[in-house]
VEXDO-730818 format. One record per atom (N, C-alpha, C): residue in three letters; atom name; x, y negated, z. Coordinates in steps of 0.2 Angstrom, whole numbers, plus 2048, in hexadecimal, padded with zeros to 3 digits. Atoms other than C-alpha are relative to their C-alpha. Example, Ala and Ser with C-alpha at 12.3 -4.5 7.8 and 13.67 -1.06 7.14 Angstrom:
2
<residu:ALA atome:N x:804 y:806 z:800>
<residu:ALA atome:CA x:83E y:816 z:827>
<residu:ALA atome:C x:804 y:7FA z:800>
<residu:SER atome:N x:7FC y:806 z:7FF>
<residu:SER atome:CA x:844 y:805 z:824>
<residu:SER atome:C x:7FC y:7FB z:803>
***
This chain:
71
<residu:UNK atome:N x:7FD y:803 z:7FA>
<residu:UNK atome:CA x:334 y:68E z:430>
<residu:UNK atome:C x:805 y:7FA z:7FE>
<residu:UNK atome:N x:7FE y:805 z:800>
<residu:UNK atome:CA x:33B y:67F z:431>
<residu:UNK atome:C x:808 y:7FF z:803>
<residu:UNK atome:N x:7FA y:802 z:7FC>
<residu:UNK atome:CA x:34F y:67C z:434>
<residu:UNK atome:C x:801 y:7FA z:805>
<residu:UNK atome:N x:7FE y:802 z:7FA>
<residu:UNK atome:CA x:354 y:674 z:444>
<residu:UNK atome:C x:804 y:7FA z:7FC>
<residu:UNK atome:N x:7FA y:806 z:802>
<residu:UNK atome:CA x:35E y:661 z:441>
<residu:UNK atome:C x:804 y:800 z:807>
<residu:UNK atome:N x:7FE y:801 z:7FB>
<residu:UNK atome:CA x:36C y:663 z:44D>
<residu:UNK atome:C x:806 y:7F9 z:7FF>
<residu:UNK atome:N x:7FD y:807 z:7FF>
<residu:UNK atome:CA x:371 y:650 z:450>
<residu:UNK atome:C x:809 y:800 z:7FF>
<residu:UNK atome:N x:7FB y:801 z:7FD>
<residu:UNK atome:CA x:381 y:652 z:458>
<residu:UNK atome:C x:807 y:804 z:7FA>
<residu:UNK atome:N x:7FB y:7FF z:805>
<residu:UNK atome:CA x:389 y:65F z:449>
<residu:UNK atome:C x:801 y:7FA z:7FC>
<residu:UNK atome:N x:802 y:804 z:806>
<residu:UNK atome:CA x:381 y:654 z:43C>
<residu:UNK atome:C x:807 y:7F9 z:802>
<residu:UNK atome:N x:7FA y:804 z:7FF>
<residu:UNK atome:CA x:38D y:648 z:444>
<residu:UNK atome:C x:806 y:7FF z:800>
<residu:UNK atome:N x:7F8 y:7FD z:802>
<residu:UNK atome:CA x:39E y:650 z:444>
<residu:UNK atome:C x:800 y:802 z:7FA>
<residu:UNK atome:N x:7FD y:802 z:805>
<residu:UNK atome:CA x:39C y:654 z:434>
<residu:UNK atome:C x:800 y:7FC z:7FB>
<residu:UNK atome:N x:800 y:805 z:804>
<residu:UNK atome:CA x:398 y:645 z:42D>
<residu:UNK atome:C x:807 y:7FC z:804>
<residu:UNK atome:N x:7FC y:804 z:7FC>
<residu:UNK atome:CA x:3A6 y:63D z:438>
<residu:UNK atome:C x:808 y:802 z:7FB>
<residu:UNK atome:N x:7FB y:7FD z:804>
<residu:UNK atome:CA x:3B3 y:64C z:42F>
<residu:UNK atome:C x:800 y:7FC z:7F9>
<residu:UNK atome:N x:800 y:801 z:806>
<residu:UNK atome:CA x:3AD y:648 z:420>
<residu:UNK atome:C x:802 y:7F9 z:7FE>
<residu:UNK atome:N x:7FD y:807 z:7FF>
<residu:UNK atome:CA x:3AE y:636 z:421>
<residu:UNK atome:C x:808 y:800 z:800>
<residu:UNK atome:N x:7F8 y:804 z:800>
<residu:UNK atome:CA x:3C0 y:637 z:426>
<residu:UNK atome:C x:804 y:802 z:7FB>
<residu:UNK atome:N x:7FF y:7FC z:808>
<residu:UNK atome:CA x:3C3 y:642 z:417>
<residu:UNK atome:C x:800 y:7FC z:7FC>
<residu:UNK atome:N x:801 y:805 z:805>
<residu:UNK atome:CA x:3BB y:637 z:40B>
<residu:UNK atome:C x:804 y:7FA z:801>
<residu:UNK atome:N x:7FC y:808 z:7FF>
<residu:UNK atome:CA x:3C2 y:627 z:413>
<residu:UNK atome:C x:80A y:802 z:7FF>
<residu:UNK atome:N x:7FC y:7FB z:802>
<residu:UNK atome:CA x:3D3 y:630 z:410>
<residu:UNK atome:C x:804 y:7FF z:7FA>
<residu:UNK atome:N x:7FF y:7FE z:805>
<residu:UNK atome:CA x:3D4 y:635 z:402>
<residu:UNK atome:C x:7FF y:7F9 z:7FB>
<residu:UNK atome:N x:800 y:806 z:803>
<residu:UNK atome:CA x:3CC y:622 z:3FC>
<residu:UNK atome:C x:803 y:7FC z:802>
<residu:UNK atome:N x:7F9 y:806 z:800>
<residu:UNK atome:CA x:3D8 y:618 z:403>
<residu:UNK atome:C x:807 y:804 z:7FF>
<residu:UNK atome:N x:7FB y:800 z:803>
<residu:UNK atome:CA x:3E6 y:622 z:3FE>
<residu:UNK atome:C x:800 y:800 z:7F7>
<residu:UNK atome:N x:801 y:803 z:806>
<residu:UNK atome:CA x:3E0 y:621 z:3ED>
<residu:UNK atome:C x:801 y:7F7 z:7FD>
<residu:UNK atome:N x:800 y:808 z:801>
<residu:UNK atome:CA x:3DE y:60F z:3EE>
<residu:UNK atome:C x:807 y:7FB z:801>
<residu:UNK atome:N x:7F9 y:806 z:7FE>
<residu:UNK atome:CA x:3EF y:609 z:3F5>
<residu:UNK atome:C x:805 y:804 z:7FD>
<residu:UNK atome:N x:7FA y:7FD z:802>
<residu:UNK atome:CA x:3F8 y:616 z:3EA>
<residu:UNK atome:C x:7FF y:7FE z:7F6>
<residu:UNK atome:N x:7FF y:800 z:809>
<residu:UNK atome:CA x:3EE y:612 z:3D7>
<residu:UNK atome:C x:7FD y:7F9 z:800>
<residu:UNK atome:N x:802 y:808 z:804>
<residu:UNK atome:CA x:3E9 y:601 z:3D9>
<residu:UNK atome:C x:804 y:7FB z:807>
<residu:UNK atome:N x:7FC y:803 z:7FC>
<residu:UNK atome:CA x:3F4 y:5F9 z:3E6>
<residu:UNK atome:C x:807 y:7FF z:800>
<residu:UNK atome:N x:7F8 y:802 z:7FE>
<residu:UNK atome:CA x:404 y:5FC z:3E7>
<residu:UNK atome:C x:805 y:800 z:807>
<residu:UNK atome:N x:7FC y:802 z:7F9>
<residu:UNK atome:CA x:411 y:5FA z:3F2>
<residu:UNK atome:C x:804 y:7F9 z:800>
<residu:UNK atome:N x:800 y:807 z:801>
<residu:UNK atome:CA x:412 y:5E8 z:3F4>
<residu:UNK atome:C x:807 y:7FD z:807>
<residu:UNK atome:N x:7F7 y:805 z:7FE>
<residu:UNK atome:CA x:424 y:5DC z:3FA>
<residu:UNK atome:C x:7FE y:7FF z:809>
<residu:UNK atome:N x:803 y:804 z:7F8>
<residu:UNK atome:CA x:41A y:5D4 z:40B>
<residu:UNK atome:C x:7FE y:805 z:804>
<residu:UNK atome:N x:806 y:7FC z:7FC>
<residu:UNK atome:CA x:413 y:5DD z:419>
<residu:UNK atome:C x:7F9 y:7FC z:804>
<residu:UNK atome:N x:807 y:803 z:802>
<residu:UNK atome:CA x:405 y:5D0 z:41B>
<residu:UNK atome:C x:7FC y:803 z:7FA>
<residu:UNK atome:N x:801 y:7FD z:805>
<residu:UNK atome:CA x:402 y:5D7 z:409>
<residu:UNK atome:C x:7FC y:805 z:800>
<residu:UNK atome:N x:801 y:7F6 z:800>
<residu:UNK atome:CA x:403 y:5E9 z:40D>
<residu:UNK atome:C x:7FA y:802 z:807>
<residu:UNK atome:N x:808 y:800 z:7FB>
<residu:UNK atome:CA x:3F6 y:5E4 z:41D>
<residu:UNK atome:C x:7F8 y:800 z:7FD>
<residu:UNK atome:N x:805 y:7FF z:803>
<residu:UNK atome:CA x:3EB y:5DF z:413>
<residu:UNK atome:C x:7FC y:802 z:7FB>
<residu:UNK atome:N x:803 y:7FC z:804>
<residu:UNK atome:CA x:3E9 y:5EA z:407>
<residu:UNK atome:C x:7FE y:808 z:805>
<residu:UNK atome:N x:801 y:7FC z:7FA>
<residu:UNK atome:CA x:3E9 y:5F8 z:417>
<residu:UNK atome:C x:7F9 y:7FC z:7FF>
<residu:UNK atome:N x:807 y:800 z:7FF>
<residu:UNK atome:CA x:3DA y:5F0 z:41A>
<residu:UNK atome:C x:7FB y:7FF z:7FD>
<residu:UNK atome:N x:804 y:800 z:803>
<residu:UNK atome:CA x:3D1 y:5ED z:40B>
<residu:UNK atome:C x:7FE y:807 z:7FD>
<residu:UNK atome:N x:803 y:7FB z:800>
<residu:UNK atome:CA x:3D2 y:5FE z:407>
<residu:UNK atome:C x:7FE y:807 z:806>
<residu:UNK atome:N x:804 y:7FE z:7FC>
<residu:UNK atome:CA x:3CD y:604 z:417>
<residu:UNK atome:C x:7F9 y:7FF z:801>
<residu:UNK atome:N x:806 y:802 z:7FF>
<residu:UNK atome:CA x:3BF y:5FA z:417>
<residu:UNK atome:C x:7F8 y:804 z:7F9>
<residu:UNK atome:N x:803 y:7FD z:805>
<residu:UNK atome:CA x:3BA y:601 z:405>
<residu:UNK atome:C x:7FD y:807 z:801>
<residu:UNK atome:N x:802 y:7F9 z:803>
<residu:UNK atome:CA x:3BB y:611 z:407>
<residu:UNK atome:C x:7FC y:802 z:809>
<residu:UNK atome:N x:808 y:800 z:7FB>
<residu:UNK atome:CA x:3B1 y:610 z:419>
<residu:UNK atome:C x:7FB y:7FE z:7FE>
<residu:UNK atome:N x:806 y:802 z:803>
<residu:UNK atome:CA x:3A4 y:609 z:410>
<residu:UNK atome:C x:7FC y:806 z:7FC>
<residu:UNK atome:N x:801 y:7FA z:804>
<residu:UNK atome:CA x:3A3 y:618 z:405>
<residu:UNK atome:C x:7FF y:803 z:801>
<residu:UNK atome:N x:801 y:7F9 z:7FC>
<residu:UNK atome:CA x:3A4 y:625 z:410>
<residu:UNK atome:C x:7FC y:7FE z:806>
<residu:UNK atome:N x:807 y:803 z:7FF>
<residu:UNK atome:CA x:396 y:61A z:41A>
<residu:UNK atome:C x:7FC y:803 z:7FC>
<residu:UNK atome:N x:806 y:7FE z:805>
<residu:UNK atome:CA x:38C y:61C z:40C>
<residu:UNK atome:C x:7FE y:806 z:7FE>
<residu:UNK atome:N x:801 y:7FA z:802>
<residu:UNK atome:CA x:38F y:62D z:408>
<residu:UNK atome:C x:7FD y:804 z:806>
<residu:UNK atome:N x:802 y:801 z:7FC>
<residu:UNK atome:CA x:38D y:630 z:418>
<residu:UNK atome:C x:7F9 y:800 z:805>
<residu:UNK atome:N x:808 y:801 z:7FF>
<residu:UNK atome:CA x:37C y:62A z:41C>
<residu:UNK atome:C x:7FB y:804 z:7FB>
<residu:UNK atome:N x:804 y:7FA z:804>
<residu:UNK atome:CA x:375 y:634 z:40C>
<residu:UNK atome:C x:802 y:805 z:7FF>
<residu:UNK atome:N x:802 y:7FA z:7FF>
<residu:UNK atome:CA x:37A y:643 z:410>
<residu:UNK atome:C x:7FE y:801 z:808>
<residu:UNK atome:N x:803 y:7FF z:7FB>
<residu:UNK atome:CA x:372 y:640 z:422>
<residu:UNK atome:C x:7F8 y:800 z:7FE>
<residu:UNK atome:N x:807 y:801 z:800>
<residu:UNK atome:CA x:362 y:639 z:419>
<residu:UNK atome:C x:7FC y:806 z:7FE>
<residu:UNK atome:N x:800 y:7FA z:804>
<residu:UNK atome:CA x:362 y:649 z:40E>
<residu:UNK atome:C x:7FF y:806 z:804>
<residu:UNK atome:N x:803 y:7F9 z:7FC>
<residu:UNK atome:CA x:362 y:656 z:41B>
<residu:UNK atome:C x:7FB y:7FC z:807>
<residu:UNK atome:N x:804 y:800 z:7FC>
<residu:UNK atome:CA x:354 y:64B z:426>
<residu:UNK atome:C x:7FA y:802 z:7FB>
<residu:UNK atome:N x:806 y:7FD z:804>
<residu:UNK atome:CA x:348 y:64F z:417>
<residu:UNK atome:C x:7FF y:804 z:802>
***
């Protein structure tokens, strides 16, 4: 018998999971390779290059563990 794909889980918890992940790599990233930098322009932009990274990440993880339970 074939298990059910329910859409709308499958989306909460990759939503959890995502913010976990995203989380956890951006404070990795602004704590071992950033810094705390003099400017708050500085400190902006590092905010958002490690936002951007680790949503990307947690995108891609993200998507493969969706693709993974449409098999």
């Amino acid at each position: 018998m074939q298990k059910q794909f329910n859409l709308r889980k499958e989306i909460v918890i990759a939503f959890i999971l995502a913010g976990v992940i995203c989380a956890i790599i951006s404070a990795a990233i602004n704590y071992f390779l950033v810094g705390m930098p003099d400017a708050v322009s500085t400190n902006t932009f590092n905010h958002a290059l490690s936002g951007f990274m680790s949503g990307g990440i947690s995108g891609i993880i993200g998507t493969a563990i969706t693709a993974k339970k449409l098999r």
